[in-house]
C-alpha positions in Angstrom: -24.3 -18.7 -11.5 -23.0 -22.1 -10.4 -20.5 -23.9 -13.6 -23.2 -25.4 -15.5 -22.3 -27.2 -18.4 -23.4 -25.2 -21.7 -26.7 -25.6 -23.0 -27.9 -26.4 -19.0 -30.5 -24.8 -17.5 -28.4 -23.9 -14.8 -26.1 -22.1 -17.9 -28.7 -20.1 -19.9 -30.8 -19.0 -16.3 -29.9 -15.7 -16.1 -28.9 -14.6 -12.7 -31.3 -13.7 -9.6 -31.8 -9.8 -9.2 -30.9 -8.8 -5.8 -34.5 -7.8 -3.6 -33.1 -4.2 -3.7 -33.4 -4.4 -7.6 -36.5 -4.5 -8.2 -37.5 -0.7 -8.6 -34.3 1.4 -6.4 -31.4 1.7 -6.5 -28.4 -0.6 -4.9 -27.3 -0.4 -1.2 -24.0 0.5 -1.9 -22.2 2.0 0.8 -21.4 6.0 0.1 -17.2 6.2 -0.8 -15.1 8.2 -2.8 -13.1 6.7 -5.2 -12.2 4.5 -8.1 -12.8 1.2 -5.6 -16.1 1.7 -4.4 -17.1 2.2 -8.1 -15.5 -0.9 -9.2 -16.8 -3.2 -6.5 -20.3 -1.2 -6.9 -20.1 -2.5 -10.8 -18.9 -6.0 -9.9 -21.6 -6.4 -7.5 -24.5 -5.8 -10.1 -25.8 -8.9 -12.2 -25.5 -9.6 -15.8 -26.9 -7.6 -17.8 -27.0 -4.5 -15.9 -22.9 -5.3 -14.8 -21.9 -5.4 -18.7 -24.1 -2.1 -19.1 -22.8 -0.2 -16.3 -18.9 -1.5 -16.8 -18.8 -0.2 -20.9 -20.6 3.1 -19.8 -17.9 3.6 -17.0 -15.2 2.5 -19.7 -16.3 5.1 -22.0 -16.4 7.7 -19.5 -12.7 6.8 -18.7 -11.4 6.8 -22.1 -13.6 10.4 -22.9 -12.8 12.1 -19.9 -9.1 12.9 -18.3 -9.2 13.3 -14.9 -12.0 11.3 -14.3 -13.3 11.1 -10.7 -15.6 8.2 -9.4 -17.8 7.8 -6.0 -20.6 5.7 -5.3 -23.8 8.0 -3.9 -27.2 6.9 -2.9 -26.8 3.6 -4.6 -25.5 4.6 -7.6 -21.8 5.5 -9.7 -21.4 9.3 -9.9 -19.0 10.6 -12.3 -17.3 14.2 -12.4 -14.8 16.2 -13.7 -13.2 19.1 -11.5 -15.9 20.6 -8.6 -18.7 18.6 -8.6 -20.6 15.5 -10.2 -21.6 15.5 -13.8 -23.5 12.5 -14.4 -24.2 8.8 -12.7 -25.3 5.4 -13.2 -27.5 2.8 -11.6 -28.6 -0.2 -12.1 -32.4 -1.4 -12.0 -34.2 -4.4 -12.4 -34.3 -4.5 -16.1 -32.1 -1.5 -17.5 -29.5 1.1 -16.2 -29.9 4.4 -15.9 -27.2 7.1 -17.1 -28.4 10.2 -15.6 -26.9 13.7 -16.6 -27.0 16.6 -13.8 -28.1 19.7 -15.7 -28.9 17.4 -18.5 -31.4 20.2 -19.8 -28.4 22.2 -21.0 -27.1 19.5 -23.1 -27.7 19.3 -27.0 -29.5 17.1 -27.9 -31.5 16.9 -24.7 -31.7 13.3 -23.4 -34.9 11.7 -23.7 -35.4 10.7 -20.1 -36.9 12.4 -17.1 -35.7 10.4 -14.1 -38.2 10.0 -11.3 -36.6 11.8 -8.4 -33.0 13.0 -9.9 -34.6 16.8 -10.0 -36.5 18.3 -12.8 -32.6 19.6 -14.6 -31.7 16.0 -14.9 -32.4 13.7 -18.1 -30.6 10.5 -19.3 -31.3 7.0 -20.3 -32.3 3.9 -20.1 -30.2 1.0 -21.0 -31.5 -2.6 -21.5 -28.2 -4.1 -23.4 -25.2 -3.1 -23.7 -25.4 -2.5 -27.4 -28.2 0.3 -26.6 -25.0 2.3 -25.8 -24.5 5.0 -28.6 -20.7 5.6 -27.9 -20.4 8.7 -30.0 -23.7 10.2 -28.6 -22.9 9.1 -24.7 -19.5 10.5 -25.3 -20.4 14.1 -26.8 -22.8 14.5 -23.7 -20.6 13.3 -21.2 -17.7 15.9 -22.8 -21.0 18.6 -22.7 -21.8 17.8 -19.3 -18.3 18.8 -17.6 -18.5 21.9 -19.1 -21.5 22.7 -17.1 -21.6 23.6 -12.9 -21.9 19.8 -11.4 -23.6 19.3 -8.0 -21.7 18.7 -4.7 -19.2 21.2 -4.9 -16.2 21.0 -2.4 -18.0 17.7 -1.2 -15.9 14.8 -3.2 
């Protein structure tokens, strides 16, 4: 968004989703690291960048020794020997998608097209969707579980 004056059009427009929003995931280069994930989160457009930012955030502050990678177009997330969980951005909500997520009590609500039938998340349309204490307890859950990718971060 250009620096429209308040109250502009140009100020309240939300911003364009990128063509490759509009049903898949991001292009995002594959790379290991805490870079890769931050540039992958920058890149993504209001809302979804706010979404995917505080859900990153509160995996950093839950989880020490937090590892980051971007994979297939999306943040991955993981603890010791493999990925736990990851996020990705859609055209109107993110996804926070937990590997094994069958295992985890309470089981997450959503059934992601094409994650594998072990994996359940949600989906996020706003940032204040994001039960922190809830998010949090599965995330700790999660790591406690065999990830996927072994050997391979």
């Amino acid at each position: 968004m250009d620096s429209g004056q308040a109250g502009s059009p140009e100020a309240t427009k939300p911003s364009a989703l990128p063509t490759e929003m509009t049903g898949r995931v991001s292009p995002a280069k594959a790379a290991v690291g805490d870079k890769p994930v931050f540039a992958y989160l920058a890149s993504l457009p209001q809302p979804q960048r706010g979404i995917a930012e505080s859900v990153d955030a509160l995996a950093a502050a839950t989880l020490p020794g937090l590892q980051r990678s971007v994979k297939w177009g999306m943040a991955y997330y993981g603890v010791g020997d493999g990925w736990c969980f990851c996020c990705g951005a859609f055209a109107d909500h993110v996804k926070l998608m937990f590997v094994n997520g069958v295992t985890l009590d309470p089981v997450p609500p959503v059934t992601p097209v094409g994650m594998g039938k072990m994996t359940r998340g949600v989906e996020l349309r706003s940032a204040s969707e994001i039960d922190e204490r809830q998010i949090a307890d599965w995330m700790t859950q999660i790591t406690s579980r065999p990830g996927v990718g072994h050997g391979k971060r």
